[in-house]
C-alpha atoms as one frame of an Amber mdcrd trajectory, in Angstrom:
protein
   8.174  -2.171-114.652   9.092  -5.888-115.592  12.370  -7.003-116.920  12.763
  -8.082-120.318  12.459 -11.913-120.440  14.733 -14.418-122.712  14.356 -18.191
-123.499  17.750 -19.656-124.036  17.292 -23.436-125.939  20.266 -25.504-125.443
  20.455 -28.966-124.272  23.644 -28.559-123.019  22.804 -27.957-119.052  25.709
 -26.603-118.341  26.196 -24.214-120.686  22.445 -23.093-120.153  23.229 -22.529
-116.897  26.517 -20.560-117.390  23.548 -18.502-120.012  21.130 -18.040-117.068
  23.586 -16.951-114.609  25.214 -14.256-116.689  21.833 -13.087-117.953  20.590
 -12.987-114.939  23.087 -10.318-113.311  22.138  -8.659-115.987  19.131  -7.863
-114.345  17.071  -9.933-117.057  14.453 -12.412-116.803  14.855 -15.980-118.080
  13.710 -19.322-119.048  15.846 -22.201-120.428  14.144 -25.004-122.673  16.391
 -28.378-123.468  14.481 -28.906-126.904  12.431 -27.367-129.693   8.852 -28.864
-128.514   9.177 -27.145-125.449  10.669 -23.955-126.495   7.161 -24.058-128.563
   5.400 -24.419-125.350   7.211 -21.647-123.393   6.714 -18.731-127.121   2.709
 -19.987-126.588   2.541 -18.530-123.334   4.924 -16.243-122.862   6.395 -12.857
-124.742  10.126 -13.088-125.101  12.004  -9.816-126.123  14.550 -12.576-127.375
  15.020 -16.129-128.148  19.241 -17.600-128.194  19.072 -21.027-129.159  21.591
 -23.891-130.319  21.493 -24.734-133.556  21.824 -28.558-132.994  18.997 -29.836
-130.834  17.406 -33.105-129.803  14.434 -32.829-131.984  15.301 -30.559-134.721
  17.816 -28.040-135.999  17.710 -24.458-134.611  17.521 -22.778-137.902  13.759
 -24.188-137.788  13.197 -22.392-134.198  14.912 -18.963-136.157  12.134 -19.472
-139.093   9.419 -19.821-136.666   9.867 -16.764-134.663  10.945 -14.513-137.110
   7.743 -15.031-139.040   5.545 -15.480-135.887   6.678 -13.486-133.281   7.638
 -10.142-134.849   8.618  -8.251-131.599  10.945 -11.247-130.337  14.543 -11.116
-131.828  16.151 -14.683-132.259  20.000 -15.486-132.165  21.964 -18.903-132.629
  24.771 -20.618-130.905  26.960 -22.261-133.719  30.199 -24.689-132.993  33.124
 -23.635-133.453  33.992 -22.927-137.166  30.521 -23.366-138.114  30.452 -20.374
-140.279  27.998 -21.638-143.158  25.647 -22.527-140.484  25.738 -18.784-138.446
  25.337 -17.149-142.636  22.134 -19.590-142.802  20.659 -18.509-139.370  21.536
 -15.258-140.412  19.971 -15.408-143.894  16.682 -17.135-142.328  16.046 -14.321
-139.844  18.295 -14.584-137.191  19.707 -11.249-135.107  23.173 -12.321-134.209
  24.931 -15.240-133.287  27.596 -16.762-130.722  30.503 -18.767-131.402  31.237
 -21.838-128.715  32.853 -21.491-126.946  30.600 -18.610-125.943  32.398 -15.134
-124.836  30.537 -13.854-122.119  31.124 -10.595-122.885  30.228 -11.158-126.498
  26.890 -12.263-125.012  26.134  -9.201-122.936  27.211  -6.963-126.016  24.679
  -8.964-128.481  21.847  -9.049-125.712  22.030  -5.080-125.007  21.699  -4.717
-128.858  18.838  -6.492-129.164  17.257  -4.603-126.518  18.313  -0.864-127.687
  16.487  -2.353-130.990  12.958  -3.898-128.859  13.121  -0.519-127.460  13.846
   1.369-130.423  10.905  -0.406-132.058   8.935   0.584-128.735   9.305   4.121
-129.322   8.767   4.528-133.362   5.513   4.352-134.112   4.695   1.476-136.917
   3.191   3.728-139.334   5.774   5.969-140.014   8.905   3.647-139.870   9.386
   3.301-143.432   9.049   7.440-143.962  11.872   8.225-141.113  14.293  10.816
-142.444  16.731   9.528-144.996  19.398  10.388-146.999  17.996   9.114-150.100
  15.747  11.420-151.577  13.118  10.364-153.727   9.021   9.629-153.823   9.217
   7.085-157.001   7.966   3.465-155.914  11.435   2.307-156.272  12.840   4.447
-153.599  10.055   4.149-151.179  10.499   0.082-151.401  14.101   1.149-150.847
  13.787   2.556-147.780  11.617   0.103-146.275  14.190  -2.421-146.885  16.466
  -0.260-145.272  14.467  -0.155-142.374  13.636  -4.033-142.299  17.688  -4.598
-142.449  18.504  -2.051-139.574  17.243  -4.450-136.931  19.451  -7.035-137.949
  23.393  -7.283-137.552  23.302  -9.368-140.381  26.295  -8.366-142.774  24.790
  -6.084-146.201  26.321  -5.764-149.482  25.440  -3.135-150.784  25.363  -3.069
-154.998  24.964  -0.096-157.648  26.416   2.037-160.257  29.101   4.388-159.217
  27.583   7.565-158.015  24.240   5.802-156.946  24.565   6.704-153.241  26.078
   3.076-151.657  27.508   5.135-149.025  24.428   7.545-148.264  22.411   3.682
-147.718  24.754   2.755-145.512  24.502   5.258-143.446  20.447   5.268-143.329
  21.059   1.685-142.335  23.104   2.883-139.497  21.202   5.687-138.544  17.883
   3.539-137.956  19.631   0.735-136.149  20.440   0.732-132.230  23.717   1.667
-132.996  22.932   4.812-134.176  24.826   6.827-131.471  27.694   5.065-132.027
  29.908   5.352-134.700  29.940   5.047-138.382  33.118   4.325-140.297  34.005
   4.492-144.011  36.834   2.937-145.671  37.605   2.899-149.289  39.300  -0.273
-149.918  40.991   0.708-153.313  42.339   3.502-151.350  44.544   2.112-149.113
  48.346   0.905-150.152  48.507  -2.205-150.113  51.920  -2.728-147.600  49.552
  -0.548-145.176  46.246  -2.553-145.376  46.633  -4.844-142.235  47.656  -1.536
-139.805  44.593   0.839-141.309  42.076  -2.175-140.376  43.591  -3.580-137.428
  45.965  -1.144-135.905  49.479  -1.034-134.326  52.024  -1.310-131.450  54.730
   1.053-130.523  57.744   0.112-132.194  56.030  -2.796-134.598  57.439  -0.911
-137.780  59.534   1.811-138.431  57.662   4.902-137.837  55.298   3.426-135.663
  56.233   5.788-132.696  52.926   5.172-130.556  49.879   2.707-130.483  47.214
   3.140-132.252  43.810   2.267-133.430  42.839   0.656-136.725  39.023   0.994
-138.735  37.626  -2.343-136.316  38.842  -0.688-133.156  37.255   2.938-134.333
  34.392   1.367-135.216  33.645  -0.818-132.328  30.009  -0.584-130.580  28.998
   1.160-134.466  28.932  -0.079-138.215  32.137  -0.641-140.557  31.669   0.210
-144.018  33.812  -1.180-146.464  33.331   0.511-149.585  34.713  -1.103-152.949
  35.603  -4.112-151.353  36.612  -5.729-154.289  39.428  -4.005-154.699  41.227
  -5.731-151.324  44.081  -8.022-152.271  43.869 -11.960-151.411  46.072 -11.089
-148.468  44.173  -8.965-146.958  40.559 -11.024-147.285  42.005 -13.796-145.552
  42.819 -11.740-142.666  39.492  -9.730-142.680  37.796 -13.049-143.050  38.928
 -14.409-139.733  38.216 -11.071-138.125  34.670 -11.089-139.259  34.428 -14.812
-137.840  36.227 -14.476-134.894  34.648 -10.862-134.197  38.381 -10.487-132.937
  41.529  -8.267-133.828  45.189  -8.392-133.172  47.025  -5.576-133.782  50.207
  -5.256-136.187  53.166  -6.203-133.380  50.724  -7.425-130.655  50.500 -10.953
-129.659  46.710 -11.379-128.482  43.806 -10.478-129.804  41.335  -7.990-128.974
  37.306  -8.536-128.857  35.255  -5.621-131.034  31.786  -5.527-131.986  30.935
  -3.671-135.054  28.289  -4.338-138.083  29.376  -4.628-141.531  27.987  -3.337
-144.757  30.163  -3.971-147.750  29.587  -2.390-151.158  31.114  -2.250-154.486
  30.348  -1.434-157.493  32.059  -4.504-159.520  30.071  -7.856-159.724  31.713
  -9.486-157.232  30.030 -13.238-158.149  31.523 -13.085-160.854  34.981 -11.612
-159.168  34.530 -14.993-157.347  34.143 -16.986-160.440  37.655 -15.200-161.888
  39.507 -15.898-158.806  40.026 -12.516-158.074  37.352 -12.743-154.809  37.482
 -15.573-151.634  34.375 -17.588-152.002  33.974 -18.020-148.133  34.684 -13.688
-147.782  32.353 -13.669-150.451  29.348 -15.512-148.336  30.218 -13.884-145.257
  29.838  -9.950-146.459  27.367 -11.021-148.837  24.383 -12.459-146.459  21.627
  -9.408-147.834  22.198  -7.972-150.853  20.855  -4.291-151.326  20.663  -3.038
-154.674  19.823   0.244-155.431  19.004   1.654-158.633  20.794   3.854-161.277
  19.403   7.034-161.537  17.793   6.348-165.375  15.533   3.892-163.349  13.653
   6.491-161.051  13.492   9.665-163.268  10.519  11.557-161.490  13.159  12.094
-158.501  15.128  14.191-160.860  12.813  17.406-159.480  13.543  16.697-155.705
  16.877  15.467-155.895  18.079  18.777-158.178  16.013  20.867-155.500  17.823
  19.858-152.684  21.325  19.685-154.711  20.650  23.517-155.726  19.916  24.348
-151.830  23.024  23.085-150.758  25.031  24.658-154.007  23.334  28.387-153.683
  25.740  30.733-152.025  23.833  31.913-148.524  21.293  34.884-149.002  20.742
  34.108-152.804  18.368  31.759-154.657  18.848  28.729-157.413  16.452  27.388
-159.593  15.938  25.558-162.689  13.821  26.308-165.450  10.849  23.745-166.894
  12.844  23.110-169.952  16.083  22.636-168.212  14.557  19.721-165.668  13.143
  18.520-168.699  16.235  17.835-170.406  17.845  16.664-167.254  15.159  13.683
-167.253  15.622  12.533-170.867  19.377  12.611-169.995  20.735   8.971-169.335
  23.529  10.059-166.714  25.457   7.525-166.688  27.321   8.711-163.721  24.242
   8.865-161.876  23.501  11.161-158.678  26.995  12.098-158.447  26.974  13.541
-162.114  23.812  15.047-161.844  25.525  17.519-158.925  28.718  17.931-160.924
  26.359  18.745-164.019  23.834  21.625-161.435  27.133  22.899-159.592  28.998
  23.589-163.311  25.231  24.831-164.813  25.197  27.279-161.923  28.211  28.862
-162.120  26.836  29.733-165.904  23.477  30.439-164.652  22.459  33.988-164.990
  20.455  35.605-161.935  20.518  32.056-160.526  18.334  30.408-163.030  19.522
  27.349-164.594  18.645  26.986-168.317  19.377  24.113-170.757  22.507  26.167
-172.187  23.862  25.764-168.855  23.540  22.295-168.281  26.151  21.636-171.469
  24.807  17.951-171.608  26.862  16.462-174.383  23.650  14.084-175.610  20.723
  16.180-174.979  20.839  19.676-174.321  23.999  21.450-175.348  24.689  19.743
-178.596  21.594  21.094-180.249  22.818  24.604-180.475  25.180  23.739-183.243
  22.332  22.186-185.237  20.235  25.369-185.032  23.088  27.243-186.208  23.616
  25.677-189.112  19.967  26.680-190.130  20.404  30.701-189.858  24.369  30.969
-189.830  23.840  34.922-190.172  21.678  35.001-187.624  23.881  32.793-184.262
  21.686  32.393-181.480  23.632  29.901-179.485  22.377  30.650-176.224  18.987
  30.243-177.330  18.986  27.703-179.653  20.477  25.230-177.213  17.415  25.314
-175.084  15.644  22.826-177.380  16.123  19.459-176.163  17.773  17.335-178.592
  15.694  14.369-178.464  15.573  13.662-182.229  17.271  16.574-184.141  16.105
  17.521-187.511  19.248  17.732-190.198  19.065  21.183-191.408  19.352  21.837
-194.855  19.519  24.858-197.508  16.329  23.779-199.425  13.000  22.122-198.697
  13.334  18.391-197.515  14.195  15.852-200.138  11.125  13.303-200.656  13.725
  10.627-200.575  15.387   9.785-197.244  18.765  10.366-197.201  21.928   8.255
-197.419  24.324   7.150-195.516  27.092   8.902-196.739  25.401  12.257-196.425
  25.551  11.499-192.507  28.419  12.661-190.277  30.916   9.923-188.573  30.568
  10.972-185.333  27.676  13.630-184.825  28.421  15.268-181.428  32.530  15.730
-182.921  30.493  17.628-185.835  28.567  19.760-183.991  31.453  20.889-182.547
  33.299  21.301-185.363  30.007  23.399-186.707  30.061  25.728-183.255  33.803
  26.069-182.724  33.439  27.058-186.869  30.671  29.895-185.572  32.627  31.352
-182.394  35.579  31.511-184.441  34.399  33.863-187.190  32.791  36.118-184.291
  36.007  36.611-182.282  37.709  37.328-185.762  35.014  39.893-186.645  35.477
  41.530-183.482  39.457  41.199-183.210  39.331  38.751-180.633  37.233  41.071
-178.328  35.581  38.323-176.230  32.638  40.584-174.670  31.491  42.093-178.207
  31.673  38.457-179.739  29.246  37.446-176.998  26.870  40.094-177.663  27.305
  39.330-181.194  26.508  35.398-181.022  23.424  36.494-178.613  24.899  34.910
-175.408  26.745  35.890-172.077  30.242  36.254-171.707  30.232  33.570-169.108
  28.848  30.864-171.968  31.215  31.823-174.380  34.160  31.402-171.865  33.173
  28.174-171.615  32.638  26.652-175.050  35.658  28.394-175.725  37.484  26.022
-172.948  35.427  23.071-174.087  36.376  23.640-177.895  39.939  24.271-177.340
  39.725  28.147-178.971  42.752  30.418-178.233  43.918  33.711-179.149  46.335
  33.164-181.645  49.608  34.749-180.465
């Protein structure tokens, strides 16, 4: 079996030769090229598992040798040396295509650590068949078109170690991404770390990231880690990153360019190797524009941007995703389902909250559910399914059917009146101020006069109103109705 081969373009010979030697006892096969034209030559002939070139060259800049092969060569991974404090130009390499790149002066062990990366990833790619990379398991469930692009992306961005900011609603899965992008990347056995940015006290901030020394504060009564140094050899997921205070971006800038970390009470620093993925859900250009965001942070986390959709933008998924929520919710040995007319009103239902309210919205609707089946009653969705019971009350008051009545989605409600509809259309002062506060008034109006009838005797008023005792505990909670003392 032959080696994996690399082409290293420098013109530097010393330097290349330090690059040969050291990839060389690695057991690797290489071949060094002082320019661009030949580097050409060598990719004609030759199949390179990966390219690590300068970025300043005799005939050319490198970031033209990183176009070439990432749009030629798809099975060759490219990387860039950039000088020192060259960040913009490692963000463009990065941006055009590039794997990885190397500071000068060049850290040897920095080198082996991006080199056996990019070969866990050639060999990664080796293994997984083509056809079926897009469709590996994920965490984001989902068959609309949006979500299958999404998950190609995800597996385009898992070969790089390109930073990813990750953008979307609150509740829209940013977290569940990042860990898809981890889990299909070569650092996939390695670990995966989550920090919540707006979580963390400020006075705190520099020890959680970095860690500490014995003795560097008071209570600090051993060494220890911080999120970098857990992280290392895995990704580091910053989530809400727009919540960290100035202070603390300047210092996580320099660790992202140095790829160092010193600890709180420590006087060197400390190598780790760890992909980012940031994500918020603020704007964060505009964070930038306010002041309340570095620029140069700002262009280092943000080099892809993944965006992923609100929930009102992929509807169909609402069947699978409530499927899988309501397997996970069911107690073990019993079953959970939702009726036709329940999904139904889930998918004319906005949710602003998105994924995350649509499980806080199945978990509650369960817990109402009789027999294990879901109906629109359950769901209590204050724009579309629950607020339509009210309405039909108002049409047979001797007759309350709450239960029933709020199955009917309330797409467009029809005003009910006590004769036959006026020819004329009616004005606006016939119209309630607010018509879900209304409703309520209407329903809280109903279950009143029941408990009265019945003394208060929750079970009989229940039975009265023709729903379960369960359903009228809870618009009792949600109306504020008490048993007057």
């Amino acid at each position: 079996m032959t080696s994996p081969r690399i082409l290293i373009v420098d013109d530097e010979a010393d330097l290349r030769e330090l690059l040969e030697i050291t990839l060389l006892k690695m057991g690797l096969d290489v071949d060094s090229a002082d320019s661009i034209g030949k580097a050409r030559e060598y990719l004609a002939q030759t199949e390179y598992a990966m390219v690590l070139t300068d970025m300043r060259l005799p005939d050319g800049v490198g970031i033209e040798l990183v176009r070439e092969v990432s749009g030629n060569y798809k099975n060759t991974l490219v990387a860039v040396i950039t000088a020192f404090g060259s960040a913009d130009n490692a963000v463009a390499a990065l941006k055009a295509g590039a794997f990885d790149y190397l500071s000068k002066p060049v850290a040897l062990d920095q080198l082996r650590q991006m080199v056996q990366s990019a070969l866990r990833i050639n060999k990664s790619d080796e293994l997984a068949h083509p056809e079926h990379a897009a469709t590996a398991v994920s965490r984001l469930v989902g068959e609309s078109a949006v979500m299958r692009d999404l998950r190609a992306q995800i597996v385009r961005l898992a070969r790089s170690m390109a930073p990813v900011a990750i953008t979307g609603e609150s509740g829209s899965g940013k977290e569940l991404a990042a860990r898809d992008i981890h889990a299909h990347s070569a650092r996939a056995d390695k670990p995966f770390i989550a920090v919540n940015c707006g979580a963390i006290p400020e006075a705190l901030m520099e020890a959680e990231f970095f860690g500490y020394r014995k003795g560097a504060f008071t209570g600090a009564a051993d060494d220890r880690d911080g999120f970098f140094q857990a992280a290392n050899g895995g990704t580091l997921m910053l989530d809400e990153v727009a919540d960290l205070p100035l202070a603390m971006q300047v210092k996580l800038l320099r660790a992202i360019q140095e790829r160092r970390v010193r600890k709180v009470g420590a006087t060197v620093e400390e190598p780790v190797d760890v992909r980012l993925i940031s994500a918020t859900h603020q704007n964060l250009a505009e964070c930038v524009e306010k002041g309340k965001f570095r620029q140069d942070l700002y262009y280092r986390l943000n080099v892809i941007e993944l965006r992923l959709p609100p929930l009102r933008e992929r509807l169909d998924d609402i069947g699978l995703l409530a499927e899988g929520i309501l397997a996970r919710l069911a107690p073990r040995g019993s079953r959970a389902a939702i009726s036709a007319q329940a999904l139904d009103a889930l998918k004319s239902y906005p949710f602003p909250g998105n994924v995350r309210e649509l499980e806080n919205i199945l978990e509650r609707a369960l817990a109402f559910a009789n027999d294990g089946v879901i109906e629109v009653a359950d769901l209590a969705l204050k724009q579309v399914g629950a607020p339509v019971a009210p309405e039909t009350l108002r049409t047979a008051p001797s007759e309350p059917a709450i239960g029933e009545s709020a199955a009917v989605p309330q797409s467009k409600p029809e005003r009910a009146t006590h004769a036959p509809a006026p020819a004329q259309p009616a004005l606006a002062e016939d119209l309630p101020h607010s018509l879900p506060e209304h409703l309520d008034n209407v329903e809280r109006e109903i279950i009143r006069r029941a408990l009265a009838k019945t003394r208060f005797n929750r079970t009989q008023a229940a039975e009265l109103l023709g729903i379960s005792f369960r359903q009228l505990r809870y618009r009792m909670q949600r109306l504020s109705i008490h048993e007057p003392e």
